[in-house]
N, C-alpha and C positions, 0 to 999 in steps of 0.2 A: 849143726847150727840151729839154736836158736828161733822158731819159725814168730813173725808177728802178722795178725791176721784182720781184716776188718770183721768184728761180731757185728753191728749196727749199725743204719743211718737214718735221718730223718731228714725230714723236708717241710716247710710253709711255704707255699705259692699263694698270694694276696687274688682272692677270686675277680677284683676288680682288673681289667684290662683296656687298653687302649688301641685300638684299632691300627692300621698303617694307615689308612685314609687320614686319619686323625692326626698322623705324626707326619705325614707327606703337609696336611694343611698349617702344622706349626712351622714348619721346617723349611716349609715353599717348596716342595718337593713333588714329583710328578708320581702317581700311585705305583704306577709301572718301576720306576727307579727304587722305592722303597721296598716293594714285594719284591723283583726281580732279580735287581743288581746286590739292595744289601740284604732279602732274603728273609723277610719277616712279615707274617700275616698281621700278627697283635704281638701286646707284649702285657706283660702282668704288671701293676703299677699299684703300692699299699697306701691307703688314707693317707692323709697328713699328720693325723696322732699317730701313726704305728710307725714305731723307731725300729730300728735297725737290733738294738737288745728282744726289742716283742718278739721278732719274726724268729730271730736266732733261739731264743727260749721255748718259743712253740714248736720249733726243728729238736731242738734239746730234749724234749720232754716226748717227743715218738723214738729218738735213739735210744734215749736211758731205758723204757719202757721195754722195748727191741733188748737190749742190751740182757735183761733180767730176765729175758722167758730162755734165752741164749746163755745163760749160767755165769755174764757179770755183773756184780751189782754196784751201785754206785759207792759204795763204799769200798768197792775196789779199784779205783779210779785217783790214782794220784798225782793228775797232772791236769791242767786244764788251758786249753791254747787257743785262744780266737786268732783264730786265720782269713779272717774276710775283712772287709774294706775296711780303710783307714779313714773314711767320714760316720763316723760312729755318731751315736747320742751328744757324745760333748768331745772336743778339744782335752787333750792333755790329762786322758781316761784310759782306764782299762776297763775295756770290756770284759775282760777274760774272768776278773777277781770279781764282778758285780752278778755275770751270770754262774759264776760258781755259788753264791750266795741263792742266787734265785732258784738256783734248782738244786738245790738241798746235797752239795757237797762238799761240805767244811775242814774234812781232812783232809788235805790237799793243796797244790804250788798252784799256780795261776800267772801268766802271761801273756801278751797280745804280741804278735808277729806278722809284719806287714810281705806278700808278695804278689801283692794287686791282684790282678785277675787269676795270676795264678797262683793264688792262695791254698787253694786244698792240694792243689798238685803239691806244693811244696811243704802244705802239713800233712803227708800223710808220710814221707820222708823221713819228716821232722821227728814224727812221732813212733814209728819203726825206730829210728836211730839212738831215740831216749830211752828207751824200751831195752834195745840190745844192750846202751850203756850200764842199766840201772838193774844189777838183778831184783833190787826194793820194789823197784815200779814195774804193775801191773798192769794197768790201762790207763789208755788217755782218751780224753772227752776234746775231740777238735770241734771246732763249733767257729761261724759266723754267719753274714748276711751282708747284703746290698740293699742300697734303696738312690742306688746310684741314676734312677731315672730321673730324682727329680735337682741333679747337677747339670744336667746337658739344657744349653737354654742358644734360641738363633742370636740373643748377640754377642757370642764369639762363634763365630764361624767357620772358624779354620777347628774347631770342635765340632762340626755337624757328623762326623764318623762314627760318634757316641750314641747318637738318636736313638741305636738298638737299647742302650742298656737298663733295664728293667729291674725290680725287685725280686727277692726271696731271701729266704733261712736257710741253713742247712746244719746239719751235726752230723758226729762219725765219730763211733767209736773204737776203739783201737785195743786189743790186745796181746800179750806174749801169749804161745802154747794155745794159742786157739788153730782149731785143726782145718779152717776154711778160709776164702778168699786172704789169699795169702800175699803181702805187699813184697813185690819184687826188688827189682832197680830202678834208679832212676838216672837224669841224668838234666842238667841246669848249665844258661846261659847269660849272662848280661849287658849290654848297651846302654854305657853312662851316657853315653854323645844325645841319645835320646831322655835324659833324666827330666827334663823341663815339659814331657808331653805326654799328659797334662798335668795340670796342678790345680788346685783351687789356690789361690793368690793369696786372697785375705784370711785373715785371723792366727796367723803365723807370726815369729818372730820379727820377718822383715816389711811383714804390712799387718800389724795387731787390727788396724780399721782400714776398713775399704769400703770409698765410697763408692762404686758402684755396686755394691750389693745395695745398700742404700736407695739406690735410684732402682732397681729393678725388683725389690723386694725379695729377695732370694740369694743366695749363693748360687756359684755356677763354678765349672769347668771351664779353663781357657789351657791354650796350648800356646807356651811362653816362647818359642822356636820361630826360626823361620820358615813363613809353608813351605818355601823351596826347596830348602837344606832339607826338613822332617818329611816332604812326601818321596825326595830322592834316597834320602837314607833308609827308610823303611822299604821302599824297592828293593834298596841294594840286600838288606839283613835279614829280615824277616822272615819268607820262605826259607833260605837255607840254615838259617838256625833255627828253626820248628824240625825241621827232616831231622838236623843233627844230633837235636834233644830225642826225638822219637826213636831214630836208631839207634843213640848209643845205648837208651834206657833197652829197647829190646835186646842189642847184643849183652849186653850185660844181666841180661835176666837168661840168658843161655838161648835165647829164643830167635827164629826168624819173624818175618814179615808177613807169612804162608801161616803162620802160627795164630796170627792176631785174632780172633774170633770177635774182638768188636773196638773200633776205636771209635774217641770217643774229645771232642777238641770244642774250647768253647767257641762260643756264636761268631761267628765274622761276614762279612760279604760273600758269598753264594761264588764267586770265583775264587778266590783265596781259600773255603774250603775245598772245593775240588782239585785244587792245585796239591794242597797236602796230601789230599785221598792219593792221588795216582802218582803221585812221586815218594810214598810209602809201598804202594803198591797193593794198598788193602782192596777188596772188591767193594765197588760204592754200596752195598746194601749190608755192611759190615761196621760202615759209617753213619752213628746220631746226627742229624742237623734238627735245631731246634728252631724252625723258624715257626712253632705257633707260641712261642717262648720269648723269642729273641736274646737278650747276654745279660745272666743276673752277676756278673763277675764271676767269684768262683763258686757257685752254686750248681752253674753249668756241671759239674762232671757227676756230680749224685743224682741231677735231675734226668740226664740224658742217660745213665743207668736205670735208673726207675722205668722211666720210658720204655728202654729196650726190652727189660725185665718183665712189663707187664701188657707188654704188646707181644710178647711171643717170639720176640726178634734174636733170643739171643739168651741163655740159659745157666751155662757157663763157658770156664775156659778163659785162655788172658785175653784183659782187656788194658789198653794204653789208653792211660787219661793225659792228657798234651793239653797245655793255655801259654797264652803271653800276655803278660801283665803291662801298661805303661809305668815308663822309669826307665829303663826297659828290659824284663826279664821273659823267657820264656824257659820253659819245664815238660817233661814227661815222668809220669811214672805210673809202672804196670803193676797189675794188679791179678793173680789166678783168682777168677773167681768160680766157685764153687769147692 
């Protein structure tokens, strides 16, 4: 079979950051509850001019780079998929077709594919799958960003569980017949009952204006649900369909649990990650937590590789990237790397 393998990634991380203390005083929040319970010292937070294309181009432009000392070049690259947030630059856009333009790859398909947070989990999937289908296609350039900090705002409230989410870029390149980090299984979950949490309200079909952006100067994030129904249902679903996504993606990569040499799961509350750790059964020091980071969407799984990569933590060997996105999807998929 076939082997498809990651050659490159990139990363933009916006050097400006925001303190917890900072986010504890917008948020009315006690410092204790922000570092401790949801697990984040700072979080990275880009200008007001830096869109969500900048950050993804400057990620684009260290993978492509990656990609050519690694023996792909971009004109071997026939597909191009933005997989990160669905608050892009503009409404009713592809991001995928504008940063194929920006970064000098012409011949070539382009589309944008939404799976929230767990975005690159489900493009790196995506992009193995197109790959296997197409013996034409060579590589794909997955590519997105977050700048989802500056959607979480205190007045929607039953939205304060976002506070963590922060900005970044990221890129990934993708090849057939590349002899390294090789993309395994995976394996995908979804909860419509949660599809309403959250949304941005306005500027869609069913509210083109919305006055309270108006009044608050900003868009924001609200969670259209009832807290009762949404904090009971997410009890109920949530850990056991993380485990189920992680396990089945490891049995079906032939592997065990004992096998995992690094997992790797986007940001969440500081309980809820240890809950996954020891109900995988990984050893906690086998587990990224990004708390001087906090959760750029799906940025999280390239950055928290970085991390381990160059902190010495972790070298090769498979590694399971797991996120859950709201809407409500969660995903795993492993990766041999080295």
């Amino acid at each position: 079979m076939t082997d498809v393998g990651v050659v490159s990634y990139g990363l933009y991380i916006p050097r400006t950051t925001m303190s917890a203390a900072a986010v504890g005083r917008r948020f009315h929040l006690p410092l204790a509850v922000v570092q401790e319970k949801q697990g984040f010292t700072r979080k990275h937070v880009s200008a007001p001019n830096v869109m969500p294309s900048d950050m993804a181009r400057r990620a684009g432009r260290v993978a492509l780079e990656r990609a050519r000392a690694n023996g792909v070049d971009r004109s071997d690259i026939g597909l191009v998929i933005w997989s990160g947030s669905q608050w892009k630059d503009y409404h009713v856009w592809l991001a995928s077709t504008f940063l194929q333009d920006r970064l000098g790859i012409p011949e070539c398909f382009a589309f944008d594919v939404s799976a929230m947070c767990a975005g690159c989990v489900f493009g790196l999937y995506a992009a193995k799958n197109f790959l296997l289908a197409d013996p034409n296609l060579r590589a794909v350039l997955l590519i997105g960003a977050s700048k989802e900090s500056y959607m979480v705002s205190p007045v929607a409230p039953m939205s304060q569980w976002m506070d963590n989410f922060a900005d970044a870029g990221w890129a990934v390149v993708v090849a057939r017949d590349h002899p390294k980090n090789t993309i395994l299984a995976s394996d995908f979950l979804s909860d419509g009952s949660l599809s309403r949490a959250p949304v941005e309200a306005g500027g869609g079909a069913r509210h083109p204006v919305y006055p309270a952006y108006e009044r608050e100067g900003q868009v924001f994030a609200e969670t259209l649900l009832n807290e009762r129904f949404f904090r009971r249902r997410m009890e109920q679903v949530s850990l056991p369909n993380f485990l189920r996504v992680i396990r089945t993606s490891i049995e079906r990569s032939g592997l065990t649990a004992s096998d995992i040499q690094l997992l790797i799961i986007n940001h969440m509350k500081r309980s809820f990650h240890h809950a996954i750790v020891d109900g995988i059964g990984v050893p906690p020091e086998r587990a990224i937590y990004l708390e001087p980071y906090g959760h750029s969407q799906s940025a999280d799984q390239f950055m928290a590789l970085d991390i381990a990569l160059h902190s010495g933590r972790f070298t090769d060997g498979p590694v399971v990237m797991a996120a859950a996105g709201s809407g409500y999807v969660w995903g795993s998929t492993v990766v041999k790397w080295g």
